[in-house]
C-alpha positions in Angstrom: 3.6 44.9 -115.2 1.2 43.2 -112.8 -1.0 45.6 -111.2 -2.4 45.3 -107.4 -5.8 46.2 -106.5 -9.1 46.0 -106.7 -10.8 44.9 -109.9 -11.9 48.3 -110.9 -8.7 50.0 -109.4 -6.4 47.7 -112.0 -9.3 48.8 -115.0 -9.0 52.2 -114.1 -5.2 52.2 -114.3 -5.2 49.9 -117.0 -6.8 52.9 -118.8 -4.4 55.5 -117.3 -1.8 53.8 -119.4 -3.2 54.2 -122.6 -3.4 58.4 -121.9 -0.5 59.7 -124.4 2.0 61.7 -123.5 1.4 64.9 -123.8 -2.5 65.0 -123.2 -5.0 64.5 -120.3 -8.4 63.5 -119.8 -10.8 64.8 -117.0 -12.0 62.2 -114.4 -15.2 62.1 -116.3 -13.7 61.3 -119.1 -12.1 58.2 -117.4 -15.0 56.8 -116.0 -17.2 57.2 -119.3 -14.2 55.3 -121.3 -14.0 52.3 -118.7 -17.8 52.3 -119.2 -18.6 53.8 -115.9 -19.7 57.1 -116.8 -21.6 57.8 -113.2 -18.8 56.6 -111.1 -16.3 59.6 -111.0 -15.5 59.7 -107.6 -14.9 56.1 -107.8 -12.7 56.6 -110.5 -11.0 59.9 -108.7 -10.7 57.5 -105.5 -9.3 54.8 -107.6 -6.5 57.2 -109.3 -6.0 58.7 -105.9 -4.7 55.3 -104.5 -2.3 54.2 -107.6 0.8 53.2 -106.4 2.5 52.9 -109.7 2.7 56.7 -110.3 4.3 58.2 -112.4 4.5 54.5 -114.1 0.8 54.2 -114.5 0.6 57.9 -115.4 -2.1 59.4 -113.1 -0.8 63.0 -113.5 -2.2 62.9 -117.1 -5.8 62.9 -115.1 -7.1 66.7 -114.1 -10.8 68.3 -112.8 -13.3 69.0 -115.1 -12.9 73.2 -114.8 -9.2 72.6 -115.8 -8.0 72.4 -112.6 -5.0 69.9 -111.2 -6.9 68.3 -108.6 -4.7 65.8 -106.5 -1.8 63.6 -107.1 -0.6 60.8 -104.9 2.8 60.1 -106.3 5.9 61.5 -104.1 5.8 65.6 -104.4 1.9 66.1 -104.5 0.4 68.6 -106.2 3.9 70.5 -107.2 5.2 66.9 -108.6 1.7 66.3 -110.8 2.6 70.1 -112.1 6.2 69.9 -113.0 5.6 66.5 -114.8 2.6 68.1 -117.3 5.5 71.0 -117.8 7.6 68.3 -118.7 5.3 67.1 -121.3 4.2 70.5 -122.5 1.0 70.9 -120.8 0.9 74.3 -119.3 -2.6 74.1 -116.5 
């Protein structure tokens, strides 16, 4: 799959792709594995405008205090929710 965007947009997504099934990571977490630890809004912003969800699987991505935070596929919130359910993450 080609991916759209902005240089660090496609290496943040590029990134969200290799998040298993199953787990998340925190935004921190993204930003210190694409080697941008300070940039976590960035990243946030970046994740925020993927529009390959749930492709490109930006619901694996939640806050650091456990949180959801936001989801931009179709659905929102209740969307990024029902598909951690469906992989057996209970937030």
């Amino acid at each position: 799959m080609k991916l759209n965007g902005t240089k660090f947009q496609v290496k943040v997504w590029a990134y969200l792709r290799k998040i298993p099934c199953g787990s998340v990571k925190t935004y921190s977490q993204v930003a210190k594995a694409i080697g941008k630890p300070l940039a976590v809004r960035a990243v946030a912003n970046a994740i925020g405008k993927n529009p390959y969800a749930p492709k490109i699987p930006c619901h694996r991505v939640v806050r650091s205090d456990g949180s959801l935070g936001g989801y931009s596929g179709k659905g929102g919130v209740k969307t990024k929710r029902l598909l951690l359910k469906k992989e057996g993450i209970m937030l």
